[in-house]
Residue frames as a rotation matrix with the C-alpha (Angstrom) as fourth column:
UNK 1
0.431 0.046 -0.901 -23.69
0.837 -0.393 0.380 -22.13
-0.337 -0.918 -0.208 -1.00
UNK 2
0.757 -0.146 0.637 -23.00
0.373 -0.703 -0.606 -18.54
0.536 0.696 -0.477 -1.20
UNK 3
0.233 -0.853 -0.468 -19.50
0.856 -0.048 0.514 -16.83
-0.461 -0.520 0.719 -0.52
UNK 4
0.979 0.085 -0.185 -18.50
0.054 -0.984 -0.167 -13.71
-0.196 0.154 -0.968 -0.20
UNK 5
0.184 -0.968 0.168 -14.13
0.970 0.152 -0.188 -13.27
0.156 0.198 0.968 -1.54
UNK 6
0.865 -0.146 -0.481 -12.87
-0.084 -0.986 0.146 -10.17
-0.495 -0.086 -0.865 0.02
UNK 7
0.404 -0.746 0.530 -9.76
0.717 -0.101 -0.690 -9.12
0.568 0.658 0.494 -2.36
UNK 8
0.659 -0.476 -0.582 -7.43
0.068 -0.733 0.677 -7.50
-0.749 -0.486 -0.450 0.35
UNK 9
0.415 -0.909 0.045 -4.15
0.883 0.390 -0.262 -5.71
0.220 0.148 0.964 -1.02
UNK 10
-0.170 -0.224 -0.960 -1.69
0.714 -0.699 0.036 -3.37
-0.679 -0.679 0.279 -0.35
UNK 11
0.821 0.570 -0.042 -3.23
0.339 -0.545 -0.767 -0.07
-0.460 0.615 -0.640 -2.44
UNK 12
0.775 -0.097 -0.624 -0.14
-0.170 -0.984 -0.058 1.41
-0.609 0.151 -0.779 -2.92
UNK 13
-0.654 -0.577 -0.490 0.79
-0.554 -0.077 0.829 -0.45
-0.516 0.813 -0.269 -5.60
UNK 14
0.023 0.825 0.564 -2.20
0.301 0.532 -0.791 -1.71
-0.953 0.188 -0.237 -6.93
UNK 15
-0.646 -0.475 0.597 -2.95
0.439 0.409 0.800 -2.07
-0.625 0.779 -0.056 -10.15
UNK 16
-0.685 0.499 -0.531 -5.30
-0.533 -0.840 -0.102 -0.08
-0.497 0.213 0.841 -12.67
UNK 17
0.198 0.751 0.630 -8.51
-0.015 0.645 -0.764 -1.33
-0.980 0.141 0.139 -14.25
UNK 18
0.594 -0.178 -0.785 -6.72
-0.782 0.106 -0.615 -1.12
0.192 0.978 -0.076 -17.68
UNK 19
-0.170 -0.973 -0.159 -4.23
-0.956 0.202 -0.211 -3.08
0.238 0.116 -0.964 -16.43
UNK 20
-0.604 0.194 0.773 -6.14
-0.425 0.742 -0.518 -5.84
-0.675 -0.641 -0.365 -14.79
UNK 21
0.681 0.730 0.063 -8.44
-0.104 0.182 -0.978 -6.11
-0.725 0.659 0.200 -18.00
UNK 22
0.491 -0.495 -0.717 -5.20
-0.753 0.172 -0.635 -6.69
0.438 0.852 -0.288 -19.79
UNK 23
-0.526 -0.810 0.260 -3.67
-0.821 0.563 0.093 -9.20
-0.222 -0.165 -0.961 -17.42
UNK 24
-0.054 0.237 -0.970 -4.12
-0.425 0.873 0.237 -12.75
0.903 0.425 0.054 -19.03
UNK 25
-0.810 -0.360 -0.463 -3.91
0.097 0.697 -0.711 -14.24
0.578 -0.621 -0.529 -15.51
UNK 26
-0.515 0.830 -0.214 -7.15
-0.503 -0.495 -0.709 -11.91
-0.695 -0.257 0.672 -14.57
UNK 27
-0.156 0.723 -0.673 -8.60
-0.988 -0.120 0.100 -12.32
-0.009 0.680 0.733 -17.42
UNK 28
-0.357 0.197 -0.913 -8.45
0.112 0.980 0.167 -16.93
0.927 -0.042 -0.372 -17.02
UNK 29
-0.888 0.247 -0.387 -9.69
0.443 0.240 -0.864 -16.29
-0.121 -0.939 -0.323 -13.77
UNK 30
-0.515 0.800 -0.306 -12.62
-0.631 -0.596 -0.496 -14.57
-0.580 -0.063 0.813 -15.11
UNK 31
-0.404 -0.121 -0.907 -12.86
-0.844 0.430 0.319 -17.00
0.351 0.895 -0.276 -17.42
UNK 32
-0.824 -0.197 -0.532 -12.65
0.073 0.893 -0.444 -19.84
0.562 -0.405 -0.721 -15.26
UNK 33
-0.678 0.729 0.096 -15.79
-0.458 -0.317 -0.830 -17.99
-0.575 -0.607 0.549 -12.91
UNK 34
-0.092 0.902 -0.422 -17.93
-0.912 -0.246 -0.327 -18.15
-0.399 0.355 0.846 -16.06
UNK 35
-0.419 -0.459 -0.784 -16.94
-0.846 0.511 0.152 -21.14
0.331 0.727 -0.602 -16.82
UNK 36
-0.838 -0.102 -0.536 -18.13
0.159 0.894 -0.418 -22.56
0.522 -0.436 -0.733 -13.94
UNK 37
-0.485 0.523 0.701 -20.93
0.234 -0.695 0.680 -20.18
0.843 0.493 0.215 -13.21
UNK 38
-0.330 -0.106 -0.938 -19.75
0.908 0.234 -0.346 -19.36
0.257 -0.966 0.019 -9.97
UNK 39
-0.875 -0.468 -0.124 -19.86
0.484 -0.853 -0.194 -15.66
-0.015 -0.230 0.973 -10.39
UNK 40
0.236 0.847 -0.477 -23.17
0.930 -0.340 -0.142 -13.68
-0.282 -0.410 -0.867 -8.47
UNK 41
0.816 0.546 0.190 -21.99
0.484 -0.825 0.291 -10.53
0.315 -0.145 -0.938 -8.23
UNK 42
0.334 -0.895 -0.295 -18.48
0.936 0.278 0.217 -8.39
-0.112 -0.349 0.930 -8.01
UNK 43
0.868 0.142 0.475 -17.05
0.398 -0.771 -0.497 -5.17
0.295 0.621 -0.726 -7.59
UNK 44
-0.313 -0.784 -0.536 -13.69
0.839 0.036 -0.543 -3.52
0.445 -0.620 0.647 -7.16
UNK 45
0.888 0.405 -0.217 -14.03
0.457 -0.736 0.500 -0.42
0.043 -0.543 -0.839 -4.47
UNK 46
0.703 -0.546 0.456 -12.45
-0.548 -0.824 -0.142 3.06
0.453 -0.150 -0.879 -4.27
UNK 47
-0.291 -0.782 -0.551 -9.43
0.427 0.410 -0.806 3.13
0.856 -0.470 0.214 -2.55
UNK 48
-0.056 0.169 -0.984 -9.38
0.995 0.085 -0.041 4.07
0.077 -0.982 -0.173 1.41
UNK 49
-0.936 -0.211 -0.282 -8.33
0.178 -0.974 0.139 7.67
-0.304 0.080 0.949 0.82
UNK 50
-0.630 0.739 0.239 -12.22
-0.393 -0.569 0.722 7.68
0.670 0.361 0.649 -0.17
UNK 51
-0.217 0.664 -0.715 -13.63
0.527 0.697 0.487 5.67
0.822 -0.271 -0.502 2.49
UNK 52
-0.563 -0.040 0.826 -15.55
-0.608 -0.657 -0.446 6.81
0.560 -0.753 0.346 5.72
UNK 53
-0.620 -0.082 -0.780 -16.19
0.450 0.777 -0.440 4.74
0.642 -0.624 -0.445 9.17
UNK 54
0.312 0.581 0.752 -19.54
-0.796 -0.272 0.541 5.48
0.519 -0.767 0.377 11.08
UNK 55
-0.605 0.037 -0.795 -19.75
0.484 0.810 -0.331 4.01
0.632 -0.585 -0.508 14.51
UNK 56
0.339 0.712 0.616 -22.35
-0.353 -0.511 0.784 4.85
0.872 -0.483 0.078 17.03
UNK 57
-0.359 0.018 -0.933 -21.29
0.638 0.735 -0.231 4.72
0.682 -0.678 -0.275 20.50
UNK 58
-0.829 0.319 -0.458 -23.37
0.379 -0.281 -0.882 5.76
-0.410 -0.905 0.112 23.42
UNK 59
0.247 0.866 0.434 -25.90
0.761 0.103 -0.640 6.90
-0.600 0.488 -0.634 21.27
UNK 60
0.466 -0.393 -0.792 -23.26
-0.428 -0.884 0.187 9.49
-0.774 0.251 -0.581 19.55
UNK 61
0.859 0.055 0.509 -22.44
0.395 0.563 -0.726 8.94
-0.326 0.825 0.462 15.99
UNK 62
0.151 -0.708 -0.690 -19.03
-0.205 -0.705 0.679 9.42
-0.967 0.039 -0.252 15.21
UNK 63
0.928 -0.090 0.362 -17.51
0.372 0.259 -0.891 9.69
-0.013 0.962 0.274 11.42
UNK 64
0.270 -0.867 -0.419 -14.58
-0.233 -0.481 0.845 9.39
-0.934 -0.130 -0.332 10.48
UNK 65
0.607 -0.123 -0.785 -12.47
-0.777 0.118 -0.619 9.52
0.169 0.985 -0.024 6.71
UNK 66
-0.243 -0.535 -0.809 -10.94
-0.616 0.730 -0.298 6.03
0.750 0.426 -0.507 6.09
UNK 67
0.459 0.381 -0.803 -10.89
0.145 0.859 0.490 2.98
0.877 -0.341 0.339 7.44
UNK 68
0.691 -0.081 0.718 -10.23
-0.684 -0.397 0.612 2.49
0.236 -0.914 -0.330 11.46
UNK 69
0.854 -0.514 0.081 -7.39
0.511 0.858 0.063 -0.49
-0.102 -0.013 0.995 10.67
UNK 70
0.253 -0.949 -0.188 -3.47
-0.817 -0.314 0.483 0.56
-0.517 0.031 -0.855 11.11
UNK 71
0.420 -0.079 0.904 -2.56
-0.037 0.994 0.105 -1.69
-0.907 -0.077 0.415 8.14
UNK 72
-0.619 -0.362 -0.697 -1.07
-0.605 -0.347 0.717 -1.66
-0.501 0.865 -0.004 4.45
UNK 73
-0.987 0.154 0.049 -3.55
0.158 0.868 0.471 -4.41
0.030 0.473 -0.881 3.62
UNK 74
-0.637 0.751 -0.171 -7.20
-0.642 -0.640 -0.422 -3.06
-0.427 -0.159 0.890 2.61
UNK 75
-0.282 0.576 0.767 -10.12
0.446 0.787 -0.427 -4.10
-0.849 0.221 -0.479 1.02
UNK 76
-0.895 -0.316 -0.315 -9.84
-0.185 -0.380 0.907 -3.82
-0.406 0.869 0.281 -2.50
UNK 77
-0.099 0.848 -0.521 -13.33
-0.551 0.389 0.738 -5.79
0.829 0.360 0.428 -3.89
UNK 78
-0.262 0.328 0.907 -15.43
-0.236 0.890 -0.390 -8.30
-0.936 -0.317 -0.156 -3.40
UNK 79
-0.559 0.384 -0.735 -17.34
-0.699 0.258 0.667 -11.02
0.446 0.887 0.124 -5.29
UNK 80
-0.318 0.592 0.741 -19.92
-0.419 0.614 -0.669 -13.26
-0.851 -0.523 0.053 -4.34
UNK 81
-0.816 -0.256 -0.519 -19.40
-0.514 0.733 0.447 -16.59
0.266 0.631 -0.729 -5.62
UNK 82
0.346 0.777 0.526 -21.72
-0.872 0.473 -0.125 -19.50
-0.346 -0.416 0.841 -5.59
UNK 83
-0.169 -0.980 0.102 -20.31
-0.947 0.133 -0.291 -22.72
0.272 -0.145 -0.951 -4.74
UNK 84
0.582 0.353 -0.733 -20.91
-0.137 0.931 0.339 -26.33
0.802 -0.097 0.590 -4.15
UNK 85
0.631 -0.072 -0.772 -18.79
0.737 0.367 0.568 -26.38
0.242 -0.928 0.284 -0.92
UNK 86
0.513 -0.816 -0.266 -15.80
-0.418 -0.508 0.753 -24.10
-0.750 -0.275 -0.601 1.10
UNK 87
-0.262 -0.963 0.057 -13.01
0.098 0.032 0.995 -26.12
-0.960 0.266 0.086 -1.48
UNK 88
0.220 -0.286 0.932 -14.42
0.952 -0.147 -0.270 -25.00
0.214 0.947 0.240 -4.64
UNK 89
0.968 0.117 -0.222 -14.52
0.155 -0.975 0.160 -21.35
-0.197 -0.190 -0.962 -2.77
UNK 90
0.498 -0.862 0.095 -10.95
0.336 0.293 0.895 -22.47
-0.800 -0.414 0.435 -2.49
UNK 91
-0.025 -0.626 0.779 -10.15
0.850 0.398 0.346 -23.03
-0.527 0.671 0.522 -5.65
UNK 92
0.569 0.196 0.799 -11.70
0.581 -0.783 -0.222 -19.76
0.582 0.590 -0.559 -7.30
UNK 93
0.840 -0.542 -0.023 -9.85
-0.397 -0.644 0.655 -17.72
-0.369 -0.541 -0.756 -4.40
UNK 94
0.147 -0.976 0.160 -6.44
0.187 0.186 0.964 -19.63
-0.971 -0.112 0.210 -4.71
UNK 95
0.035 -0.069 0.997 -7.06
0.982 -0.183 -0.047 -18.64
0.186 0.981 0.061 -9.27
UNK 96
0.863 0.473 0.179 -7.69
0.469 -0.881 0.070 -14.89
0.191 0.023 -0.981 -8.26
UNK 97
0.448 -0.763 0.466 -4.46
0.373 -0.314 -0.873 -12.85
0.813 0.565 0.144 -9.15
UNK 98
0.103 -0.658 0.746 -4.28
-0.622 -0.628 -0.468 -11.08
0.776 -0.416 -0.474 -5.93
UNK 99
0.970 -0.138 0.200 -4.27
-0.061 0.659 0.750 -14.23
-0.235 -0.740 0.630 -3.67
UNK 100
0.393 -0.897 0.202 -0.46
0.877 0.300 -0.376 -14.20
0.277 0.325 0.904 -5.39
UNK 101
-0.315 -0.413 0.855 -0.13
0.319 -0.894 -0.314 -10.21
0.894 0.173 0.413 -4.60
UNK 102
-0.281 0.538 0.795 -2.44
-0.768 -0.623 0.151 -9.70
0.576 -0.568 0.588 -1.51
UNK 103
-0.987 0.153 -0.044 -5.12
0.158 0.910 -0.383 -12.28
-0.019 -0.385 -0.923 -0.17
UNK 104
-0.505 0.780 0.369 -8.32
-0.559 -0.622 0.548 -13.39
0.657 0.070 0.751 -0.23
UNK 105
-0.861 0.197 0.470 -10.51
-0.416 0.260 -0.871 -13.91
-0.294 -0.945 -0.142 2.49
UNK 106
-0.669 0.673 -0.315 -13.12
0.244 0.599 0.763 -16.53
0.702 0.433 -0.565 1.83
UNK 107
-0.568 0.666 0.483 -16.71
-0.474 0.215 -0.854 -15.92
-0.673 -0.714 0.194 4.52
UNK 108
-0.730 0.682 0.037 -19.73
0.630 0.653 0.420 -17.79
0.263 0.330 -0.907 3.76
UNK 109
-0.587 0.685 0.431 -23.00
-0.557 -0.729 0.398 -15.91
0.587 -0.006 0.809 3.68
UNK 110
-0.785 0.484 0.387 -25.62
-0.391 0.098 -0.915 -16.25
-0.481 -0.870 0.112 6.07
UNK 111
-0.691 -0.017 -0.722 -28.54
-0.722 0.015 0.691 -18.26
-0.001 1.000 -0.023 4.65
């Protein structure tokens, strides 16, 4: 089954992609994906300060810059895992560095 791992944290201390490609704790969780050849498909995303929110209501499209969420907790990435049930999703979420710094939300994919 496919799953989708949203990687929330708070941005403003997030880490850099040098830095995550040096942390050994990143780098066994990648490790541990291919190992198990769970990993579809993953990317990390901009931060919010680059993001913009369409909604359409009434037939009027509004835009707006960032996200519409009053929160310190964003979405940082995703990945999309493939999985033999929700508790291996588990396990690869509960190995992923920011589930210790942030959280990740686990969804299942339509299918």
């Amino acid at each position: 089954m496919k799953y989708v791992l949203l990687i929330c944290d708070d941005e403003t201390d997030s880490p850099t992609n040098e830095e995550l490609a040096a942390d050994p704790v990143h780098q066994a969780w990648e490790a541990d994906l291919e190992r198990r050849g769970a990993e579809l498909a993953g990317e990390r995303l901009r931060p919010v300060v680059d993001a913009t929110t369409v909604r359409v209501r009434d037939g009027e499209t509004l835009v707006s810059d960032g996200p519409f969420a009053e929160t310190k907790d964003f979405v940082g990435g995703i990945v999309i895992v493939e999985c033999a049930n929700l508790d291996e999703a588990i396990e690869i979420a509960a190995g992923h560095p920011y589930a210790r710094r942030g959280g990740v939300e686990i969804r299942p994919v339509w299918g």
